[in-house]
PDB file with SEQRES, HELIX, SHEET and CRYST1 records, atoms N, CA, C and O in Angstrom:
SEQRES   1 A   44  UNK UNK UNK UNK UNK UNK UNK UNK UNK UNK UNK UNK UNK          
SEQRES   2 A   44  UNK UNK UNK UNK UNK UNK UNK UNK UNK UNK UNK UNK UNK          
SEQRES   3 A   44  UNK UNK UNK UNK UNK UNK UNK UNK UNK UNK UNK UNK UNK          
SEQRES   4 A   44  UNK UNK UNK UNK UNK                                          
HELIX    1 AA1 UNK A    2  UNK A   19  1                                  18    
HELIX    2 AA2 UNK A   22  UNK A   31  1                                  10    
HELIX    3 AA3 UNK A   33  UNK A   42  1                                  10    
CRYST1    1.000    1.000    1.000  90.00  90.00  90.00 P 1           1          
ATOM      1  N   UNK A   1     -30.685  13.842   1.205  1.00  0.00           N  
ATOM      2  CA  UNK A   1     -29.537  14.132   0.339  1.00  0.00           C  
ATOM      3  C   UNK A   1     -28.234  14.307   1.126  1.00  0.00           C  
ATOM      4  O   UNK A   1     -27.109  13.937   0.789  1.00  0.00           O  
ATOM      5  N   UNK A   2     -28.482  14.727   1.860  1.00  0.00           N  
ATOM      6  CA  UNK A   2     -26.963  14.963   3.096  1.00  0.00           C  
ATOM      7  C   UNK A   2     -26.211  13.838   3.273  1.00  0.00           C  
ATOM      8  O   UNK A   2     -25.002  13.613   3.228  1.00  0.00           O  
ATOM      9  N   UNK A   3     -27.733  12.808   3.604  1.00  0.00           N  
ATOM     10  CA  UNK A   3     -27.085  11.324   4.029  1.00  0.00           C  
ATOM     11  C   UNK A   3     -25.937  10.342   3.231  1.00  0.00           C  
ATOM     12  O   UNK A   3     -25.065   9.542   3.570  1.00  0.00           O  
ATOM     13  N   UNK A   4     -26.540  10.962   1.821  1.00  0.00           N  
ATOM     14  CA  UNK A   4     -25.587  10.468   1.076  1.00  0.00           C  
ATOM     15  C   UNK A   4     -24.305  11.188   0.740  1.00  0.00           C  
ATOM     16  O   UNK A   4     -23.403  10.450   0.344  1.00  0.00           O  
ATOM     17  N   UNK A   5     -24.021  12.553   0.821  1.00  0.00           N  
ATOM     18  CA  UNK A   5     -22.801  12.842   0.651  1.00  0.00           C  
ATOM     19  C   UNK A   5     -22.088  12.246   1.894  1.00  0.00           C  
ATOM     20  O   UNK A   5     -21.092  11.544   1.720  1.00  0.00           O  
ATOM     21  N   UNK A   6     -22.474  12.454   2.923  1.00  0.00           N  
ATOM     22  CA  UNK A   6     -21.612  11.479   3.894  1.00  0.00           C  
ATOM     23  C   UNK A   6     -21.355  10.196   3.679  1.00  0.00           C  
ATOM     24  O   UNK A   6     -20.291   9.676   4.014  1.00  0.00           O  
ATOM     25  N   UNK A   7     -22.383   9.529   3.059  1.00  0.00           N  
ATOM     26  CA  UNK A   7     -22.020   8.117   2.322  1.00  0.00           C  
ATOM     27  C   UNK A   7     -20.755   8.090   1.626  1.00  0.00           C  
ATOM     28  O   UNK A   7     -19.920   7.192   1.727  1.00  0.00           O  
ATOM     29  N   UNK A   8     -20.654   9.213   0.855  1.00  0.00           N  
ATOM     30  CA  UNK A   8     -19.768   8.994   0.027  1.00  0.00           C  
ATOM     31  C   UNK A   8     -18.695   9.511   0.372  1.00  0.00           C  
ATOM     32  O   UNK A   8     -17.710   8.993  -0.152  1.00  0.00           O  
ATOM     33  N   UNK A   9     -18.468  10.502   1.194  1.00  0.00           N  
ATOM     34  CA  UNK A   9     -17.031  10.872   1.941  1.00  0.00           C  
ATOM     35  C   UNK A   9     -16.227   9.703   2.558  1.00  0.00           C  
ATOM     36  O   UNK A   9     -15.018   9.479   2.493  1.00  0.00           O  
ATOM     37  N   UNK A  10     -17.335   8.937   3.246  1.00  0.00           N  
ATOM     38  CA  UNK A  10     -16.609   7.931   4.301  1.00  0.00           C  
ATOM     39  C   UNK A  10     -16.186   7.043   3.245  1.00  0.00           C  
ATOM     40  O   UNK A  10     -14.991   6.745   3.267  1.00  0.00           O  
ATOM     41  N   UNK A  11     -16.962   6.510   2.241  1.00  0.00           N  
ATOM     42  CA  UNK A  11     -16.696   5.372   0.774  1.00  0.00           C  
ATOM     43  C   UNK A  11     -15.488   5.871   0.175  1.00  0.00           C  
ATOM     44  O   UNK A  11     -14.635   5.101  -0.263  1.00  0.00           O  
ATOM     45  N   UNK A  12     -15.339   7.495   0.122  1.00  0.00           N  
ATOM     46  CA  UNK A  12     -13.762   8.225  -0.389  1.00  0.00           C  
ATOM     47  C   UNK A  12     -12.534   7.259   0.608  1.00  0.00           C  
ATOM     48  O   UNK A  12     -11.858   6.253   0.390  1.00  0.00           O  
ATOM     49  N   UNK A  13     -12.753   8.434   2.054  1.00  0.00           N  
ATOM     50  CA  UNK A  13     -11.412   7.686   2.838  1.00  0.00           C  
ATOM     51  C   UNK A  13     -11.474   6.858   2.856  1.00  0.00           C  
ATOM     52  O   UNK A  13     -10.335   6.411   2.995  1.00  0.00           O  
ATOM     53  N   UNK A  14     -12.388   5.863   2.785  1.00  0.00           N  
ATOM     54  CA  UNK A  14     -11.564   4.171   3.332  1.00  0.00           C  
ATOM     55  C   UNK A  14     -11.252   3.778   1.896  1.00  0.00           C  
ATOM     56  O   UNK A  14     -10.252   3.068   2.001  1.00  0.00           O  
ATOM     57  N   UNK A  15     -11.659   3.883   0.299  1.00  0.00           N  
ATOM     58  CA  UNK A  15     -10.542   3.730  -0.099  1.00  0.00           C  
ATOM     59  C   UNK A  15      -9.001   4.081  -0.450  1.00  0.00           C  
ATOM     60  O   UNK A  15      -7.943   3.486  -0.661  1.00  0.00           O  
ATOM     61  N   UNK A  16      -9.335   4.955  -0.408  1.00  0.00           N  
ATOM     62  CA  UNK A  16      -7.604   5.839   0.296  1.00  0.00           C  
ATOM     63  C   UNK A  16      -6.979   5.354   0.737  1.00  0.00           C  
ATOM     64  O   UNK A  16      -5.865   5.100   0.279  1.00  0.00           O  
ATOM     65  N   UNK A  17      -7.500   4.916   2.087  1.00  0.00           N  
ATOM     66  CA  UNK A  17      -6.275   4.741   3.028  1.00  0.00           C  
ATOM     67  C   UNK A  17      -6.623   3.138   2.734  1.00  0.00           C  
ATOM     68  O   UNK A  17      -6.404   2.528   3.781  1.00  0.00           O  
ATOM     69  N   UNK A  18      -7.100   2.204   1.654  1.00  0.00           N  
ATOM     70  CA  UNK A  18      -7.187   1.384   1.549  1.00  0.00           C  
ATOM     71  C   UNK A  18      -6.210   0.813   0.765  1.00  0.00           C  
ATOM     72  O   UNK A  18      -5.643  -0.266   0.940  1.00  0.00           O  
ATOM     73  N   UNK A  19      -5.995   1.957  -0.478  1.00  0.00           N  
ATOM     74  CA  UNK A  19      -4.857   2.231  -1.387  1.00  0.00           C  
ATOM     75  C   UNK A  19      -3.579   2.307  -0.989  1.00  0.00           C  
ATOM     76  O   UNK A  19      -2.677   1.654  -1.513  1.00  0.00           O  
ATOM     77  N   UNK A  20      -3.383   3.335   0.230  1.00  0.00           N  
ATOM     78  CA  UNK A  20      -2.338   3.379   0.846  1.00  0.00           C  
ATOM     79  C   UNK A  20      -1.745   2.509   1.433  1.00  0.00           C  
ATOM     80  O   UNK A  20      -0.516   2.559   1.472  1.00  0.00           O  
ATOM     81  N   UNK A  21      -2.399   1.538   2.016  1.00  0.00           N  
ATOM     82  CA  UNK A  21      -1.798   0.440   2.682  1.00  0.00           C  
ATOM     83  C   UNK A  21      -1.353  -0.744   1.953  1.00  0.00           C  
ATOM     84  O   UNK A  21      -0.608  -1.573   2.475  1.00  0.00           O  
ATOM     85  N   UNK A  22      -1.917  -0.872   0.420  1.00  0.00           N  
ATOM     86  CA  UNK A  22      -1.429  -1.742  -0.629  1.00  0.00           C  
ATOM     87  C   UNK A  22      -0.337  -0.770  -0.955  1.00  0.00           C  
ATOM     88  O   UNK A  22       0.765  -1.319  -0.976  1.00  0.00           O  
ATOM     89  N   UNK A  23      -0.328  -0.180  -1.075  1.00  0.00           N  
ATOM     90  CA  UNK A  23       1.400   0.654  -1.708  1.00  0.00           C  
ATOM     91  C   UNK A  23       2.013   0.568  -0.581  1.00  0.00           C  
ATOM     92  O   UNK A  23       3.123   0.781  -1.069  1.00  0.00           O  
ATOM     93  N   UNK A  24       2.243   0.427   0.584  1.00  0.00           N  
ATOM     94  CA  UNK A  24       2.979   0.485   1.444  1.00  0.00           C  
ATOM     95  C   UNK A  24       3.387  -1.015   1.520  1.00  0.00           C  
ATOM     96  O   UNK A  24       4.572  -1.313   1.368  1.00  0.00           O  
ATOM     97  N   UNK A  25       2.449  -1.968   1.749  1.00  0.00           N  
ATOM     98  CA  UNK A  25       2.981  -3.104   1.519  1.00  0.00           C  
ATOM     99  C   UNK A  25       3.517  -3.767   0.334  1.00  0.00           C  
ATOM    100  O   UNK A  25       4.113  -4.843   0.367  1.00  0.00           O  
ATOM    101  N   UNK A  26       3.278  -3.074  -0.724  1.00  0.00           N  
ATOM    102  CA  UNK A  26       4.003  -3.197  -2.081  1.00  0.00           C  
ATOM    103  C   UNK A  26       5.370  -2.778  -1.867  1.00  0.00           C  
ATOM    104  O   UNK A  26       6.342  -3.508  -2.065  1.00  0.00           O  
ATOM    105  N   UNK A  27       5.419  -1.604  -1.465  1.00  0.00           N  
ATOM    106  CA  UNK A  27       6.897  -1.247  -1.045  1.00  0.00           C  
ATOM    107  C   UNK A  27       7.791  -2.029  -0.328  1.00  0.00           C  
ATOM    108  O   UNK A  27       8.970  -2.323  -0.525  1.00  0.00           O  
ATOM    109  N   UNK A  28       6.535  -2.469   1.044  1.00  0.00           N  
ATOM    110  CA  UNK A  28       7.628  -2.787   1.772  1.00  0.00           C  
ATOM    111  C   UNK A  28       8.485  -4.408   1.290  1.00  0.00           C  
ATOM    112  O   UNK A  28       9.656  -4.748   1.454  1.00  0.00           O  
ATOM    113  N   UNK A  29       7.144  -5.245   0.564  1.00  0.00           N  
ATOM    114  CA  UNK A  29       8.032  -6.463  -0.270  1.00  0.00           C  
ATOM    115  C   UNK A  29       8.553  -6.211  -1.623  1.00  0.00           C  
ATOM    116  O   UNK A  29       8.972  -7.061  -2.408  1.00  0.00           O  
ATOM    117  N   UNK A  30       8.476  -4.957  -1.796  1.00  0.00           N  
ATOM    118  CA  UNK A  30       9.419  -4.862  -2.979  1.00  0.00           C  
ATOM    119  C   UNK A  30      10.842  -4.113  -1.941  1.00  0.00           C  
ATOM    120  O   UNK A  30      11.872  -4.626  -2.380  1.00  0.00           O  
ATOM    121  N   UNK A  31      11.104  -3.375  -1.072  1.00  0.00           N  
ATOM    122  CA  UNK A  31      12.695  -3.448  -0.290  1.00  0.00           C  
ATOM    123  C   UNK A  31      12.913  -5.185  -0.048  1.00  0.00           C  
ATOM    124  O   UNK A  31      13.739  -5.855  -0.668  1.00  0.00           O  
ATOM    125  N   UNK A  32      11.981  -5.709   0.985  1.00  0.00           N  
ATOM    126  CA  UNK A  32      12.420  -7.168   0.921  1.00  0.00           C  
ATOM    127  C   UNK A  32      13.169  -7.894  -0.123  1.00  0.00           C  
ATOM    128  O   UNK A  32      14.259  -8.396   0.149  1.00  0.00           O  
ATOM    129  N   UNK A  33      12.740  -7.966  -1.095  1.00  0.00           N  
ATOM    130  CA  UNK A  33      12.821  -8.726  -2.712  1.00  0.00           C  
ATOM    131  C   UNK A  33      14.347  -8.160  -2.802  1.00  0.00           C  
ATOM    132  O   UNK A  33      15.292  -8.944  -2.890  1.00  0.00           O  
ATOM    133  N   UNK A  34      14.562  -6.459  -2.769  1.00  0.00           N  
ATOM    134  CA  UNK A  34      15.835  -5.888  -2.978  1.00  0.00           C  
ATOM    135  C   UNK A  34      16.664  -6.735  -2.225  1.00  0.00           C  
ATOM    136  O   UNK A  34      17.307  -7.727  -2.568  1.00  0.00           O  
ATOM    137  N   UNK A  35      16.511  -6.054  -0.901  1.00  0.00           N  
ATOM    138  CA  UNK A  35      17.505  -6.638   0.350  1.00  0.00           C  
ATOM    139  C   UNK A  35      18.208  -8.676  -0.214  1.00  0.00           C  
ATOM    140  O   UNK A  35      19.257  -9.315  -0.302  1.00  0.00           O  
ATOM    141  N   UNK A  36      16.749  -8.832  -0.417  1.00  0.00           N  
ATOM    142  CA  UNK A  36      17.223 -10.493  -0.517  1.00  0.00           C  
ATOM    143  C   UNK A  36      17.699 -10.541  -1.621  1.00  0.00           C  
ATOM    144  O   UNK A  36      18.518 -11.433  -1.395  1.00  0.00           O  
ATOM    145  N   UNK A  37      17.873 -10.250  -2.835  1.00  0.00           N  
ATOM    146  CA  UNK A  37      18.660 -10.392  -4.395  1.00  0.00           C  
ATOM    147  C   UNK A  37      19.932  -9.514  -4.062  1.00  0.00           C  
ATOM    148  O   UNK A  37      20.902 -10.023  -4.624  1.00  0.00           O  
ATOM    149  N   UNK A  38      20.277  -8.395  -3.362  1.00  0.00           N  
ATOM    150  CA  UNK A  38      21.417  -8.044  -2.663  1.00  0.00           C  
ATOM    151  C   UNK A  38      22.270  -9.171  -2.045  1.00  0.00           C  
ATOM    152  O   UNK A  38      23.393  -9.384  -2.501  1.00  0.00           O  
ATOM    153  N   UNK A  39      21.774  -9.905  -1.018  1.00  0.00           N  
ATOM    154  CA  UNK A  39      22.483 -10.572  -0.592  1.00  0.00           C  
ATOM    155  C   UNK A  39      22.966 -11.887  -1.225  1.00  0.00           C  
ATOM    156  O   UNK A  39      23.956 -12.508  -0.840  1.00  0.00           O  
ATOM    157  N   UNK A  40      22.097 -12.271  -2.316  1.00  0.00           N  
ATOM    158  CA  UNK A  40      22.433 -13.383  -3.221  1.00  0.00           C  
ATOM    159  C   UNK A  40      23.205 -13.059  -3.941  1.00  0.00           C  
ATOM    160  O   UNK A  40      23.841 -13.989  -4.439  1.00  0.00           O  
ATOM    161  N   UNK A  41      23.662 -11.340  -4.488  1.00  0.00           N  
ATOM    162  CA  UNK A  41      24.609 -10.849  -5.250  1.00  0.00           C  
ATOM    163  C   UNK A  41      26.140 -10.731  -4.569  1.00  0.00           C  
ATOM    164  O   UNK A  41      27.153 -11.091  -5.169  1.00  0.00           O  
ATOM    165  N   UNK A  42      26.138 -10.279  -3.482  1.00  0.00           N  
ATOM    166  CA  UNK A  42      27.351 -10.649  -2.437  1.00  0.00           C  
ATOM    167  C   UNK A  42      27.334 -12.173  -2.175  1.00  0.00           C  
ATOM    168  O   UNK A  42      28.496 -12.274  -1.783  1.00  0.00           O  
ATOM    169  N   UNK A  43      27.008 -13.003  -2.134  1.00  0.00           N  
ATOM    170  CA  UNK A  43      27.587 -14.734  -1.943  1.00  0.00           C  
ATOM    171  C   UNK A  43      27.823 -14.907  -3.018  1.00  0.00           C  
ATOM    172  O   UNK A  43      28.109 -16.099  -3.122  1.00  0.00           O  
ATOM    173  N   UNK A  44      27.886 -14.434  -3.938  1.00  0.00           N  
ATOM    174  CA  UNK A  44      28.098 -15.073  -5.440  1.00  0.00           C  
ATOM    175  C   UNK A  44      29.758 -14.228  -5.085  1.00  0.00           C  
ATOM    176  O   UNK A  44      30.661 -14.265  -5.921  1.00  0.00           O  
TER     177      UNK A  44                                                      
END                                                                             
């Protein structure tokens, strides 16, 4: 029985920080997307 709560701790963090790293890269191409429709708004 032990074996498996450790199963499932480690199955917790890695999706976590699995999550985290899709929101971070969500973020970071959603600033991109900004930055670049910014600059198409100044050449206009």
């Amino acid at each position: 029985m032990p074996e498996m709560m450790i199963h499932l701790g480690i199955e917790r963090t890695f999706s976590q920080g699995f999550l985290q790293r899709i929101q971070q890269a969500a973020l970071l191409q959603g600033r991109s997307s900004i930055a670049a429709s910014q600059k198409l708004i100044q050449q206009i």
